[in-house]
C-alpha positions in Angstrom: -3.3 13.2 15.7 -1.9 9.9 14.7 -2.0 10.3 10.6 -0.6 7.1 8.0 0.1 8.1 4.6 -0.6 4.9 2.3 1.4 5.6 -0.9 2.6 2.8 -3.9 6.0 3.7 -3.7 8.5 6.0 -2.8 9.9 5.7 -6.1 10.6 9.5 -7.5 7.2 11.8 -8.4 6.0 14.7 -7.2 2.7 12.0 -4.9 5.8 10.6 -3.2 7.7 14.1 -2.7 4.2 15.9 -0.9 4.0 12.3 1.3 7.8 12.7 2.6 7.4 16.6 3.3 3.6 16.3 4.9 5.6 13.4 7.3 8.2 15.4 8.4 6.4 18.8 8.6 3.4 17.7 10.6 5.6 15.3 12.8 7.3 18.9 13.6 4.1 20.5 14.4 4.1 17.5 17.0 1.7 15.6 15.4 2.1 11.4 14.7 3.2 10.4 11.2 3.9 7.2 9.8 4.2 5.8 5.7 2.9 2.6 4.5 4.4 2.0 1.1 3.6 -0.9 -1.2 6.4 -1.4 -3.4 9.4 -1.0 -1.0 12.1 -0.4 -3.9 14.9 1.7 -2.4 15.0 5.3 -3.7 16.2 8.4 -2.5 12.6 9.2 -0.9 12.6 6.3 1.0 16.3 7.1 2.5 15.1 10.1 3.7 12.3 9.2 5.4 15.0 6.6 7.2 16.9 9.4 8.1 14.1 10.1 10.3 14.2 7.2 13.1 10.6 8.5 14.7 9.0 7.7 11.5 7.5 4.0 11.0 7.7 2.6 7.7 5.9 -0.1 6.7 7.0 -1.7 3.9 4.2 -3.7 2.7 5.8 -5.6 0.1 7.4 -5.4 -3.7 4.3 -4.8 -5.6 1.9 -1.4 -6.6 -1.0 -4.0 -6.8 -0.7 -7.2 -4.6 -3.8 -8.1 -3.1 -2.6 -9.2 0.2 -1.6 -5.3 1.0 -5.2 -5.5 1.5 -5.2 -7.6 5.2 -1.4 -6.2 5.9 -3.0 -2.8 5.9 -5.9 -4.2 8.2 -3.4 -4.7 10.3 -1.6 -1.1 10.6 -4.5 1.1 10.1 -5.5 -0.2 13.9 -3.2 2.1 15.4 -4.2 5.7 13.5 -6.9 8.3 13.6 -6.6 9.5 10.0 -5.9 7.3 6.6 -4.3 9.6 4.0 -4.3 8.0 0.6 -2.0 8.5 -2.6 -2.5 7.3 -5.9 -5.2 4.4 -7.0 -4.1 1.2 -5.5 -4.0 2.8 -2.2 -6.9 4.7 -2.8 -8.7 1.3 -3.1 -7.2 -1.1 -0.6 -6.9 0.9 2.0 -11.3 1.2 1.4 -11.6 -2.3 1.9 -9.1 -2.7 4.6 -11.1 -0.1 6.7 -14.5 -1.9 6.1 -15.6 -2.1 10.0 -12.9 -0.2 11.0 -14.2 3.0 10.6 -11.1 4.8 9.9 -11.0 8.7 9.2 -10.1 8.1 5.3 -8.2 11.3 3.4 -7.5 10.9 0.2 -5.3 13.2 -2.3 -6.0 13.1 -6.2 -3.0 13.8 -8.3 -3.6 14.2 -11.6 -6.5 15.5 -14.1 -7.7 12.2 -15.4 -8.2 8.4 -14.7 -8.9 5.5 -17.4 -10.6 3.7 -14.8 -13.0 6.3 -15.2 -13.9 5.5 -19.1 -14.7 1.7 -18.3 -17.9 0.4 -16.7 -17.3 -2.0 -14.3 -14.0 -0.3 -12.8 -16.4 2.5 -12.8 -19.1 1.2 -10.4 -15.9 0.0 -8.1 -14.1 3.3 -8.1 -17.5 5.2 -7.3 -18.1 3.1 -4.2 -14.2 3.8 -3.2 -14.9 7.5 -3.6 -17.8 7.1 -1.1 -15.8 5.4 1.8 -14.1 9.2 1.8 -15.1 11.7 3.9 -12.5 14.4 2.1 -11.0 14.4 -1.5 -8.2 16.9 -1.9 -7.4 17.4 -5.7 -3.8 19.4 -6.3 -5.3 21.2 -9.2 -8.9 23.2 -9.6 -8.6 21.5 -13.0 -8.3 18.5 -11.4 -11.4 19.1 -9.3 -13.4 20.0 -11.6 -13.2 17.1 -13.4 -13.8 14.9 -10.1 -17.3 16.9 -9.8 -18.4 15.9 -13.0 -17.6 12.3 -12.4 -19.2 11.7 -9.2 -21.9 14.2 -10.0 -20.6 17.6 -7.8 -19.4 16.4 -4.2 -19.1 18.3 -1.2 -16.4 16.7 0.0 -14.0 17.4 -2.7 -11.6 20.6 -2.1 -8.4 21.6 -3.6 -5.3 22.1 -1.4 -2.5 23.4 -4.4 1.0 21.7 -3.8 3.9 23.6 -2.1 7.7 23.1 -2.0 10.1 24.9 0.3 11.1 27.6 -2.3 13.6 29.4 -0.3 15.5 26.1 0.2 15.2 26.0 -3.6 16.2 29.6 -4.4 19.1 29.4 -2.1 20.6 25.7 -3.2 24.3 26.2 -4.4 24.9 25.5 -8.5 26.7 22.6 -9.1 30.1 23.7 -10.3 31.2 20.2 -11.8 28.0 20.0 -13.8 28.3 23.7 -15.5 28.6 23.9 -18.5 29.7 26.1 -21.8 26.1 25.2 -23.4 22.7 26.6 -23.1 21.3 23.8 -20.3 17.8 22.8 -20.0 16.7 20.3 -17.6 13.9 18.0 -17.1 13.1 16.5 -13.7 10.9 13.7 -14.3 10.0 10.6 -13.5 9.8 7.7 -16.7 6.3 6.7 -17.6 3.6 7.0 -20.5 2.5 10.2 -18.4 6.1 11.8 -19.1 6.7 13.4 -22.8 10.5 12.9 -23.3 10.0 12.1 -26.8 9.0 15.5 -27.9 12.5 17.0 -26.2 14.4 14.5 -28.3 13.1 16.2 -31.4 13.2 19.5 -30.3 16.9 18.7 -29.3 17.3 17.3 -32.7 16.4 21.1 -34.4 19.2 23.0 -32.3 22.6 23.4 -32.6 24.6 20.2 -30.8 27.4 23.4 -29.9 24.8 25.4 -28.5 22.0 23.4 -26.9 22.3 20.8 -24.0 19.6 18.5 -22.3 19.7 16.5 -18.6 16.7 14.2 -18.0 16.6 13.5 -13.9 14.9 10.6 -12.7 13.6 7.1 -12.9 10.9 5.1 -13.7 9.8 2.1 -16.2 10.8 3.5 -19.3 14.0 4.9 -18.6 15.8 1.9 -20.7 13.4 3.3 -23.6 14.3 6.9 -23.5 18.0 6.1 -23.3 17.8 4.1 -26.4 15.3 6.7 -28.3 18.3 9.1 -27.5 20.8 6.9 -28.9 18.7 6.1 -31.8 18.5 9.8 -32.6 22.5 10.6 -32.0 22.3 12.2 -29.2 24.0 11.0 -26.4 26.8 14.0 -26.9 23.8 16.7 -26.2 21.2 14.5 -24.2 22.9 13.5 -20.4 20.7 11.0 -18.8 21.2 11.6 -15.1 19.2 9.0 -13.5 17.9 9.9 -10.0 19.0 12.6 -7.8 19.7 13.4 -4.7 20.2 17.1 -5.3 17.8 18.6 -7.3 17.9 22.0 -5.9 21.1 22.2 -6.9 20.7 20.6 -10.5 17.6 23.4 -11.0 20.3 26.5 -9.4 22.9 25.1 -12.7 20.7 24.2 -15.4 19.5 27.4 -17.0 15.5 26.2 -18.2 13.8 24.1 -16.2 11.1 22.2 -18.5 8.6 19.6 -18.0 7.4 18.3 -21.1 4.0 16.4 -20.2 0.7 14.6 -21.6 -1.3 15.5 -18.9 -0.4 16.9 -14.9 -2.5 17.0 -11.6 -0.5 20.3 -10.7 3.3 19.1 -10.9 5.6 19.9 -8.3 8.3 20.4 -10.6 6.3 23.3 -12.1 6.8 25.1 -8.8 10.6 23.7 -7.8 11.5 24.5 -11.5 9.8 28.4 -10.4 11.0 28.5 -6.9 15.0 28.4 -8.6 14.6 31.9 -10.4 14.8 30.2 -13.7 12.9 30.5 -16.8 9.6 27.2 -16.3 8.9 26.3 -20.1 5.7 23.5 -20.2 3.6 21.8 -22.3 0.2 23.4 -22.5 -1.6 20.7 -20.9 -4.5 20.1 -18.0 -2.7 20.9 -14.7 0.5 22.4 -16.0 -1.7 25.9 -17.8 -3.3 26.2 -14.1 0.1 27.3 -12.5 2.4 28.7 -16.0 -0.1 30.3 -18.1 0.9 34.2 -17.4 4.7 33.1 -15.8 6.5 30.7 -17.7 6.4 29.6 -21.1 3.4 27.6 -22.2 4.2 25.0 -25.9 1.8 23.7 -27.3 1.4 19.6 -26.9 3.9 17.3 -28.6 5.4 20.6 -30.3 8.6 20.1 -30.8 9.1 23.0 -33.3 7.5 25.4 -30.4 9.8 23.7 -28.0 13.0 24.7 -30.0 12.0 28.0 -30.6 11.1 28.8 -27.5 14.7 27.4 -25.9 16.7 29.4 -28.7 15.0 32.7 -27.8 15.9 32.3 -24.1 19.2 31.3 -25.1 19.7 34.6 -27.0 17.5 37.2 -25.4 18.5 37.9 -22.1 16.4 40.6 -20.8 13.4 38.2 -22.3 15.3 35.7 -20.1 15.6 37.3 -16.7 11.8 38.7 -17.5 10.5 35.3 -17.7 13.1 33.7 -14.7 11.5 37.1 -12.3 8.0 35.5 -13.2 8.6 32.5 -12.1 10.4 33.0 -8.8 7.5 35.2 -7.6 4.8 32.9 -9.3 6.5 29.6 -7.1 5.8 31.8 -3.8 2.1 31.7 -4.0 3.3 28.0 -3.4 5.0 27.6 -0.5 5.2 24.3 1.3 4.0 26.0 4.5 0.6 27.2 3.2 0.1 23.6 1.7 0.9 21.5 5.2 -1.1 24.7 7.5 -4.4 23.7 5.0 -4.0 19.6 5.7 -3.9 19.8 9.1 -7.3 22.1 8.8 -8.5 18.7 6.9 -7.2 16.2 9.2 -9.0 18.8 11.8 -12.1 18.7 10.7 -11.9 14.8 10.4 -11.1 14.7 14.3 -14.2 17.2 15.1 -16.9 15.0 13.8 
């Protein structure tokens, strides 16, 4: 099959982390995979996608939502059997650029909500988008759900959980530069409005400076934000701001809680990397993140920062509670593996080809 992933960026997130391992794993299973990406920025995604000279990149331009993508996309989408869409710009443009080309369109939805959903007129345009798709995968049953009350139940919606390659994970080497004499919790996230840093700067504020350290991996919009929140609340000594990485394996094998603090999730892939390390997964209770925790990790109640800190200083000083919690989690991120995830697109993409 000859299958184009059509994604905004390649920017850091767990959309753009399924995109670069459904390319290479299906391109190993001998199958044709290419990425069109709208906003070209260079990122660590993108580099290793490069590494990988048989896959075409099309970088489409500097911009999530430039208009012109539209007739550049008309373009590519000539030479595939299957368009596989990632986030709502794509979703969209790559609807109108198949109008009389009668692509296979794929699209994956990868988070709970969407505004556009709340207001009329983007409404009546993201319900006519919906129906040039002849399969919606949603990441999360919470996620699907939701879908099916929108659009009224819909057969073609399904949900396909996200995987990582947890043994690469649970193997990775710690990090010995980066260990440290403090109780380390780390946060692998990207920066935007969807991200809830603010609630780990106050929960960092209620534990001991001599005790209790932070990293925040990533990028995104409002990193410059975050970094002065952090400096605004004196914490630059207990808060390390690590930008993006490279080796997160490795950061999750030295950090010793892995926590995503979160407004809302379609199912986050950090959830199951944080897992997949052994370590103890502490989350906000939110849509998508309750789905995959609930019963493993270590569930806090949204924007509660008092939760957050008491949870942290148990972990920190109960450690049969600790390697209880960190046993969950491993055997929890298995039910995830990366292989089960790719084995149940290609039945998607399959089906596509039958009809």
């Amino acid at each position: 099959m000859r299958i184009l992933h059509v994604i905004t960026s390649l920017l850091t997130g767990g959309a753009e982390r399924l995109v670069v391992d459904l390319t290479l794993r299906l391109r190993q299973m001998g199958h044709e995979v290419d990425v069109a990406v709208f906003n070209g920025a260079d990122a660590p995604f993108l580099q290793e996608l490069r590494q990988h000279q048989e896959v075409k990149l099309y970088i489409l331009g500097q911009s999530f939502y430039d208009v012109r993508h539209i007739w550049r996309l008309r373009k590519i989408i000539r030479g595939y059997d299957i368009i596989h869409t990632h986030n709502s710009s794509p979703q969209l443009y790559a609807a109108l650029a198949n109008i009389g080309q009668h692509k296979r369109l794929v699209t994956t939805e990868h988070n709970t909500a969407n505004r556009k959903r709340n207001r009329f007129f983007l409404r009546l345009v993201d319900k006519w988008m919906y129906r040039q798709y002849e399969h919606i995968i949603c990441i999360s049953d919470k996620a699907a759900d939701n879908l099916k009350a929108y659009l009224k139940r819909d057969d073609r919606i399904q949900t396909v959980y996200n995987g990582v390659d947890v043994e690469r994970i649970h193997q990775a080497e710690p990090l010995e530069e980066m260990k440290s004499e403090r109780f380390v919790t780390l946060m692998v996230a990207a920066y935007r409005l969807q991200k809830d840093h603010e609630t780990v700067i106050r929960a960092a504020r209620r534990l001991p400076k001599e005790q209790f350290e932070f990293w925040f991996a990533g990028s995104g919009d409002r990193m410059d934000e975050v970094v002065r929140e952090v400096k605004e609340a004196g914490l630059e000594g207990q808060i390390k701001i690590l930008g993006n990485r490279t080796d997160v394996p490795q950061l999750l094998k030295t950090a010793d809680v892995i926590l995503m603090s979160t407004h809302y999730e379609g199912l986050s892939l950090s959830n199951i990397e944080g897992m997949s390390a052994g370590k103890p997964f502490v989350a906000s209770d939110v849509d998508g993140v309750h789905e995959i925790t609930d019963g493993y990790g270590i569930l806090f109640p949204h924007e509660d920062d008092a939760a957050l800190a008491e949870i942290l200083q148990r972990l920190a000083s109960d450690r049969d509670y600790y390697a209880e919690v960190a046993d969950k989690c491993y055997q929890r991120a298995k039910e995830y593996d990366l292989g089960k995830m790719v084995e149940r697109y290609e039945m998607v993409y399959q089906k596509g080809m039958k009809k």
